[in-house]
C-alpha positions as YAML, in Angstrom:
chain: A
units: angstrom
residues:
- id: 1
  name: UNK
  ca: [-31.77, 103.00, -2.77]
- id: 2
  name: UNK
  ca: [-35.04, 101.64, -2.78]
- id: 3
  name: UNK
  ca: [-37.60, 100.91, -0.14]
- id: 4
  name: UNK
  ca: [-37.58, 97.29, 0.81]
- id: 5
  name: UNK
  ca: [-40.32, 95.71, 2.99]
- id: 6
  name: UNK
  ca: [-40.43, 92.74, 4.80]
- id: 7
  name: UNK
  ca: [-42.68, 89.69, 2.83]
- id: 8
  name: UNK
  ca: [-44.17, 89.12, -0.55]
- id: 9
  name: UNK
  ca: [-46.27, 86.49, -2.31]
- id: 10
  name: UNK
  ca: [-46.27, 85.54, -5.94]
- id: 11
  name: UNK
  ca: [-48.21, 83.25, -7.37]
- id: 12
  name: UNK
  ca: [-47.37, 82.34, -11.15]
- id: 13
  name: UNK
  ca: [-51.13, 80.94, -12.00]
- id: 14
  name: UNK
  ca: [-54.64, 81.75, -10.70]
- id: 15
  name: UNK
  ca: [-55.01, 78.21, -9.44]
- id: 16
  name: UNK
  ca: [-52.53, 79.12, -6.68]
- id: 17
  name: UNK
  ca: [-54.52, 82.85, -5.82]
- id: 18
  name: UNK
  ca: [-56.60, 80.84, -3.00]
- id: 19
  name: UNK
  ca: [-53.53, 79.71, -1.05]
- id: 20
  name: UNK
  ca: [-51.58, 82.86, -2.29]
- id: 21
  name: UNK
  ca: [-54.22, 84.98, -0.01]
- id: 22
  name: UNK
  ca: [-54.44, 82.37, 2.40]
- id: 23
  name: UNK
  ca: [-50.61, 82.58, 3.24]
- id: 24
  name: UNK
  ca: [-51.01, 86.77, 2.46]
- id: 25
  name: UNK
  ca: [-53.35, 87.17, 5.38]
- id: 26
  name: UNK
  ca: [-51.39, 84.56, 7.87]
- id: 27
  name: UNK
  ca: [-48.16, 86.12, 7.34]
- id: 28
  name: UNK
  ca: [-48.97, 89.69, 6.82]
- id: 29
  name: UNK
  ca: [-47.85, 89.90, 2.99]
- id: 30
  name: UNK
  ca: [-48.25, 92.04, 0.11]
- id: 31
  name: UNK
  ca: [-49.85, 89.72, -2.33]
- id: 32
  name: UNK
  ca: [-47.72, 89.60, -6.12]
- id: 33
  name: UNK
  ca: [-46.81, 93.18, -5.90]
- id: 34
  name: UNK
  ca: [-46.37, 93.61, -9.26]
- id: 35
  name: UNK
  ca: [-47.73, 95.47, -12.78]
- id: 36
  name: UNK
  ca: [-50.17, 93.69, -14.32]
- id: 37
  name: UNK
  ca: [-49.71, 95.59, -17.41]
- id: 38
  name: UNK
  ca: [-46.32, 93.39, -18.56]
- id: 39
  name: UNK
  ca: [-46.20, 89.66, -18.27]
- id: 40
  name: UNK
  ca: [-45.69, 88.07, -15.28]
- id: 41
  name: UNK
  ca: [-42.05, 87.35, -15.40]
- id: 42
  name: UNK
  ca: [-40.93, 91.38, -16.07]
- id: 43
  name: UNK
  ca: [-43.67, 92.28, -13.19]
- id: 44
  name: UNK
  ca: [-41.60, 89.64, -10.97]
- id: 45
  name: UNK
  ca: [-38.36, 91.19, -11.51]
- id: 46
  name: UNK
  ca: [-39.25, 94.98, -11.18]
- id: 47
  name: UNK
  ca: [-40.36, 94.16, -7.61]
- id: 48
  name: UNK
  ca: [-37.69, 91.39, -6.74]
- id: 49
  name: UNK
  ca: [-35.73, 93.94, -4.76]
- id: 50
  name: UNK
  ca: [-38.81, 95.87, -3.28]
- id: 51
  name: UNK
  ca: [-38.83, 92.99, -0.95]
- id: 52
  name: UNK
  ca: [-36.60, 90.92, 2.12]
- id: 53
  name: UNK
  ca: [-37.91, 87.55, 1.67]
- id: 54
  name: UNK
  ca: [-40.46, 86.04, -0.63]
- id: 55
  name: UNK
  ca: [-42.74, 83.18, -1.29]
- id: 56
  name: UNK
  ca: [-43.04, 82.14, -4.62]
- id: 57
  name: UNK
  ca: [-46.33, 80.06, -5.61]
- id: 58
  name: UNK
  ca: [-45.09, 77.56, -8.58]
- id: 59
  name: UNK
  ca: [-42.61, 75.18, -10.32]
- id: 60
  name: UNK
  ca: [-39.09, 75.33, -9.68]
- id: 61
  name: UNK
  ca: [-38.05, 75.78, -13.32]
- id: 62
  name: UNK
  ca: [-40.24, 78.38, -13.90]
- id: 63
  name: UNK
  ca: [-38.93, 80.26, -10.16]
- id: 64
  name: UNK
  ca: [-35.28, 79.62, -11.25]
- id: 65
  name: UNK
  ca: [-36.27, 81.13, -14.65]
- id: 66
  name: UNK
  ca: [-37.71, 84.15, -12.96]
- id: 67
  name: UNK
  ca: [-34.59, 84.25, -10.85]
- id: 68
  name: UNK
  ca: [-32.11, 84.22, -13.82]
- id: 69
  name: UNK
  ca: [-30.06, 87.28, -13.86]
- id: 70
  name: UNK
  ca: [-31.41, 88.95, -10.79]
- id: 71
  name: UNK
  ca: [-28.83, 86.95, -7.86]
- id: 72
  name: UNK
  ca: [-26.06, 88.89, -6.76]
- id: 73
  name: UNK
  ca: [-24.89, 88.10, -3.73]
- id: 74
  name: UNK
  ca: [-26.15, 85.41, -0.64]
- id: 75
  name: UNK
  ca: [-25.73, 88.24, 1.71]
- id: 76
  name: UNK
  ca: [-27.96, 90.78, 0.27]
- id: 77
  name: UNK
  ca: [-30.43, 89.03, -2.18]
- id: 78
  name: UNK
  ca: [-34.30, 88.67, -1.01]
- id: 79
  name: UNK
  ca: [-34.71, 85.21, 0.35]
- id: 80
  name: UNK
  ca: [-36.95, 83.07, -2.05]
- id: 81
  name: UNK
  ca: [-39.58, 80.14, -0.76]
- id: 82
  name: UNK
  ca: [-40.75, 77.98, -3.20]
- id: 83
  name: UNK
  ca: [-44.24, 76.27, -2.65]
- id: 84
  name: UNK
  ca: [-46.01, 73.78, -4.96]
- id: 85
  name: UNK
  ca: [-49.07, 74.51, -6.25]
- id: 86
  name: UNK
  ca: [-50.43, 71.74, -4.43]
- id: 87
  name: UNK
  ca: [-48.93, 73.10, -1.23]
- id: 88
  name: UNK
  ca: [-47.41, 69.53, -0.27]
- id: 89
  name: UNK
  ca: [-43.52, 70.86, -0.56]
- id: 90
  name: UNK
  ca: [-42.09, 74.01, 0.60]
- id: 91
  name: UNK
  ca: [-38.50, 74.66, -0.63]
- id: 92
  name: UNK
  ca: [-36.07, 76.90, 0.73]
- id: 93
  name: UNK
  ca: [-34.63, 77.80, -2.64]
- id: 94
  name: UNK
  ca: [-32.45, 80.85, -1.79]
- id: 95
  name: UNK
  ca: [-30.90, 83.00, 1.02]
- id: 96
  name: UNK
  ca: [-31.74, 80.08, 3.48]
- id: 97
  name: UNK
  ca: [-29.54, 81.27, 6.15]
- id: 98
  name: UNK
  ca: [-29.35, 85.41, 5.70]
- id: 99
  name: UNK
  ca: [-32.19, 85.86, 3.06]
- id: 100
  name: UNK
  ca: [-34.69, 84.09, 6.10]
- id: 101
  name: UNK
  ca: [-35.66, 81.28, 3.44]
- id: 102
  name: UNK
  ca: [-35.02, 78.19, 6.21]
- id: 103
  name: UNK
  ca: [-37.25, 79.55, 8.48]
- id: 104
  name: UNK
  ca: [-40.04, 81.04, 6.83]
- id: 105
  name: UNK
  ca: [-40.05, 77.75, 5.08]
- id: 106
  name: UNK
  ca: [-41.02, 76.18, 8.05]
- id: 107
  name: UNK
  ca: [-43.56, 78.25, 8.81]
- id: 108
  name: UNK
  ca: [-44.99, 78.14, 5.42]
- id: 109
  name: UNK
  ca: [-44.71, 74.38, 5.97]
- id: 110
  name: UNK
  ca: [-46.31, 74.37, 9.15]
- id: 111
  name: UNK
  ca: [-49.27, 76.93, 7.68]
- id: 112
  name: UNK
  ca: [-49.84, 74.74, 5.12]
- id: 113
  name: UNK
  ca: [-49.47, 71.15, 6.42]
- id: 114
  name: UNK
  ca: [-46.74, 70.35, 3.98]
- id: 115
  name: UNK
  ca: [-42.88, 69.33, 4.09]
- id: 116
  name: UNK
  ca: [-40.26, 71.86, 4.36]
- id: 117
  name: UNK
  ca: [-37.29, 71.05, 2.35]
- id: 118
  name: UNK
  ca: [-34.09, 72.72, 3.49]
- id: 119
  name: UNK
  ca: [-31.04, 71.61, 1.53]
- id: 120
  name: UNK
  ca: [-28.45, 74.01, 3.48]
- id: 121
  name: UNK
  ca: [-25.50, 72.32, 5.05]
- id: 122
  name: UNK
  ca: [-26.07, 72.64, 8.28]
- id: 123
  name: UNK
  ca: [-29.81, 71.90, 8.37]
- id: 124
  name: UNK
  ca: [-29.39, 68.58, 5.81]
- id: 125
  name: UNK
  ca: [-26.16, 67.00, 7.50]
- id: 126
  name: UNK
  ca: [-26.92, 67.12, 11.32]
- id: 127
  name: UNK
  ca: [-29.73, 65.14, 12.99]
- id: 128
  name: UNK
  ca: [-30.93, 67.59, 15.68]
- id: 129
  name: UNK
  ca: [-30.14, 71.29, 16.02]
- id: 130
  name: UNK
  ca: [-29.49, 72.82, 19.13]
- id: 131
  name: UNK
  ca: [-28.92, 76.58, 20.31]
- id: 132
  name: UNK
  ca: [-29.02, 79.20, 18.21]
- id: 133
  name: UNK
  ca: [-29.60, 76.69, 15.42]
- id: 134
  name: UNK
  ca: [-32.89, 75.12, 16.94]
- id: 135
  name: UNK
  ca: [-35.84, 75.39, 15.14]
- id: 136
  name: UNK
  ca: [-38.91, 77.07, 16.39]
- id: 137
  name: UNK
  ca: [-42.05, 75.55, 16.50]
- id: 138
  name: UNK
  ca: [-40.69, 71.88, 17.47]
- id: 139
  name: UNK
  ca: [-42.12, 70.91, 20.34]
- id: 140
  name: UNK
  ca: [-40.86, 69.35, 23.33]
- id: 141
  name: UNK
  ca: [-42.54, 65.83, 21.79]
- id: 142
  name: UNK
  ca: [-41.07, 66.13, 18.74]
- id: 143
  name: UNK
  ca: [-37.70, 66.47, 20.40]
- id: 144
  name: UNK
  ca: [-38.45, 63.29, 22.31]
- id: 145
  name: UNK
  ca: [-39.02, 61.21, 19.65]
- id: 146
  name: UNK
  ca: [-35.61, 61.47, 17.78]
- id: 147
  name: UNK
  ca: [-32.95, 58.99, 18.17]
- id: 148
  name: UNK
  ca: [-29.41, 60.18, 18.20]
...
């Protein structure tokens, strides 16, 4: 079995390297891991599974095109973040609850300035999160302001 390590970054264009090694050095990431001797896409997948969580620097048809073949299973496939190039959305694509994706999403989000989009049940259907649930990084404010 492979070696797996915690975060990576990979950014599909140069346009995207400045906030690639931005979020590299905030979060303590390897920085798109891969060969540069293939294209992009085959360097993507022979690191996909080097790695617990990632954040992926792009379009979402081109990261669910990178993605095609390589899901298995929600329980053991490397979380994926999606981030616009702009940095304005952050999408927790897959593995949002046991791949990590909600979460680093929102601190992605929070790095960046930019929305986190979480489209798991239990973060899009309830208003406010408490317990074990409860986001991090909300702050006692924040909680004040919403209306139940």
């Amino acid at each position: 079995m492979e070696e797996r390590h915690d975060l990576a970054i990979w950014s599909v264009r140069e346009t995207a390297q400045p906030m690639a090694h931005f979020l590299a050095e905030q979060l303590s990431a390897a920085e798109s891991p891969g060969e540069s001797s293939s294209s992009n896409q085959q360097s993507f997948r022979a690191v996909y599974r080097q790695y617990e969580v990632w954040i992926f620097i792009g379009t979402t048809g081109i990261a669910v095109r990178y993605l095609q073949g390589l899901l298995k299973d929600k329980h053991t496939d490397p979380g994926v973040v999606l981030v616009d190039e702009a940095g304005r959305q952050v999408i927790s694509l897959v593995g949002g609850h046991e791949g990590g994706a909600n979460e680093l999403s929102i601190r992605v989000a929070n790095l960046l300035g930019a929305q986190p989009i979480l489209t798991t049940a239990t973060e899009s259907l309830r208003p406010l999160i408490l317990g074990i649930g409860c986001r991090r990084d909300v702050t006692l404010k924040q909680l004040s302001l919403i209306h139940i």
